[in-house]
KOLPAFI-841489 format. One record per residue (C-alpha): residue number from 1; x, y negated, z. Coordinates in Angstrom, 1 decimal. Layout:
% residues N
<n:NUM, px:X, py:Y, pz:Z> .
...
//
This chain:
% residues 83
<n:1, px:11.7, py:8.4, pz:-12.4> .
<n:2, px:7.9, py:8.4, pz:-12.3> .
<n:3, px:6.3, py:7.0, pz:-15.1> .
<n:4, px:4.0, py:3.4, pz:-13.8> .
<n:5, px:0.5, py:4.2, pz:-13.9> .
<n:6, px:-1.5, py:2.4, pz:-15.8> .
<n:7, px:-4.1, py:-0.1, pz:-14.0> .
<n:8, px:-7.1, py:1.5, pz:-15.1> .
<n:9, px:-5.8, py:5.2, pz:-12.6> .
<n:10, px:-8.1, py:5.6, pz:-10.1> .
<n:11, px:-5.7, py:7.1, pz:-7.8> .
<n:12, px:-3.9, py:4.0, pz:-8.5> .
<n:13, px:-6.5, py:1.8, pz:-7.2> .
<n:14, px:-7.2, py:4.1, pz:-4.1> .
<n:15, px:-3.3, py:3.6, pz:-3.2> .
<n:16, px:-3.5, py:0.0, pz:-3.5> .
<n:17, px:-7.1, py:-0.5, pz:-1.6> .
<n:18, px:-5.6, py:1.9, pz:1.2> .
<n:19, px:-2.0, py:-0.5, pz:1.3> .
<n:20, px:-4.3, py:-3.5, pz:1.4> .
<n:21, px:-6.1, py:-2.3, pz:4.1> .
<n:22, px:-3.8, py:-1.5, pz:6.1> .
<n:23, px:-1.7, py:-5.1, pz:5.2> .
<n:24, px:-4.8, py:-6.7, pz:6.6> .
<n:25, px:-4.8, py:-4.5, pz:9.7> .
<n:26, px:-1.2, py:-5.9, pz:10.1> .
<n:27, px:-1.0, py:-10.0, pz:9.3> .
<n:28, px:-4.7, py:-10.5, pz:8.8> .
<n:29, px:-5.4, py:-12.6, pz:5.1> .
<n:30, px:-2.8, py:-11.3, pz:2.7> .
<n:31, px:-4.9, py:-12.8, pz:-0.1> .
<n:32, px:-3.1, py:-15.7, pz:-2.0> .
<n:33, px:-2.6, py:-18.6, pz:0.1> .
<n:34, px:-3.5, py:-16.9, pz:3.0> .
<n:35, px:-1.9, py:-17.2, pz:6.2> .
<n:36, px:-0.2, py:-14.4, pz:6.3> .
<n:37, px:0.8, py:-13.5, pz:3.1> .
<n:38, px:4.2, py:-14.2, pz:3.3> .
<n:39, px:4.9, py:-12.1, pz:6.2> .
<n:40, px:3.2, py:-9.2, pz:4.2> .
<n:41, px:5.2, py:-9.9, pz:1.2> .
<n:42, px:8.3, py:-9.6, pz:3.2> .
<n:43, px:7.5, py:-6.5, pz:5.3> .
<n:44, px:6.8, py:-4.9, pz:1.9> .
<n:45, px:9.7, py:-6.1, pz:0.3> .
<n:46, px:12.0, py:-4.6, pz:3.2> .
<n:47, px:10.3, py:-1.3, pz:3.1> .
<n:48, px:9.8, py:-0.7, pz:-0.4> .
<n:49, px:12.4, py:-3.5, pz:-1.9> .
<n:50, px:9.0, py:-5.2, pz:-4.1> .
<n:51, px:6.8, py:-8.1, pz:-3.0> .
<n:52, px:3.6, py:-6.6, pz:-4.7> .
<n:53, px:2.2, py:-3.5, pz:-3.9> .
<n:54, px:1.1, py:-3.7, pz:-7.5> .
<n:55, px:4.7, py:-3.1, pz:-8.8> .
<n:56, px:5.5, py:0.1, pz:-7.1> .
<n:57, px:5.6, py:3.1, pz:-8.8> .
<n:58, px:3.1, py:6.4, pz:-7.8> .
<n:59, px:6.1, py:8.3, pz:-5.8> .
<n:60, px:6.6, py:4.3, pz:-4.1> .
<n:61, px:2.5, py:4.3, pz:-3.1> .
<n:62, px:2.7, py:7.5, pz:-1.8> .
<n:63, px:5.7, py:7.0, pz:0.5> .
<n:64, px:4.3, py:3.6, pz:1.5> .
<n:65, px:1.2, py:5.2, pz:2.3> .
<n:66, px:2.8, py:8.5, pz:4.2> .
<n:67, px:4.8, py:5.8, pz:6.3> .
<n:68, px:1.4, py:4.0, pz:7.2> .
<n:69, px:-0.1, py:7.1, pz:7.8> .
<n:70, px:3.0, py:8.5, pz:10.0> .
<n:71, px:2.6, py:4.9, pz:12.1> .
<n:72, px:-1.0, py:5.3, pz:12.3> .
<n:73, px:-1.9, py:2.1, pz:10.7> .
<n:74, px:-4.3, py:3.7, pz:8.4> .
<n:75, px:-5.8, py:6.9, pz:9.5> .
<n:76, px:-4.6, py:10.5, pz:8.1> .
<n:77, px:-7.3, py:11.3, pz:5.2> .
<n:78, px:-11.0, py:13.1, pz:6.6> .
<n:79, px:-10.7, py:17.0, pz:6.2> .
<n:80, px:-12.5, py:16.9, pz:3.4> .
<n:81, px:-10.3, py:15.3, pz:1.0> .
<n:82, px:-7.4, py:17.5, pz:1.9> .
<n:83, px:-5.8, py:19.8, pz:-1.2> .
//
């Protein structure tokens, strides 16, 4: 099991901007009373069995994020940030 990162990770914060993003893309204002939060809290919940993309583990944003990427919802990362 994958340790949670702590919220200062940068990587951490990438994952979660790049989730948001594409949560936006998808049901529009996710933010806190916005209209479609709920929706995004209960796709995320069905794919990744949380309600916060906060709460997922590394291994959970990265899968999230490959799954995203497969569906092209948010686009594959430029060339140059490839390893």
């Amino acid at each position: 099991m994958t340790k949670p990162a702590t919220k200062s990770d940068p990587r951490r914060n990438a994952d979660l901007a790049t989730i948001h993003m594409a949560a936006k893309t998808l049901f529009g204002d996710v933010s806190r009373g916005g209209a479609g939060r709920d929706d995004y809290e209960a796709w995320l919940e069905r794919l990744t069995g949380v309600r916060s993309a906060g709460k997922l583990s590394r291994d959970g944003r990265i899968s999230l994020i490959r799954r995203l990427r497969k569906d092209g919802t948010v686009p594959d990362r430029p060339l140059a940030q490839r390893s």
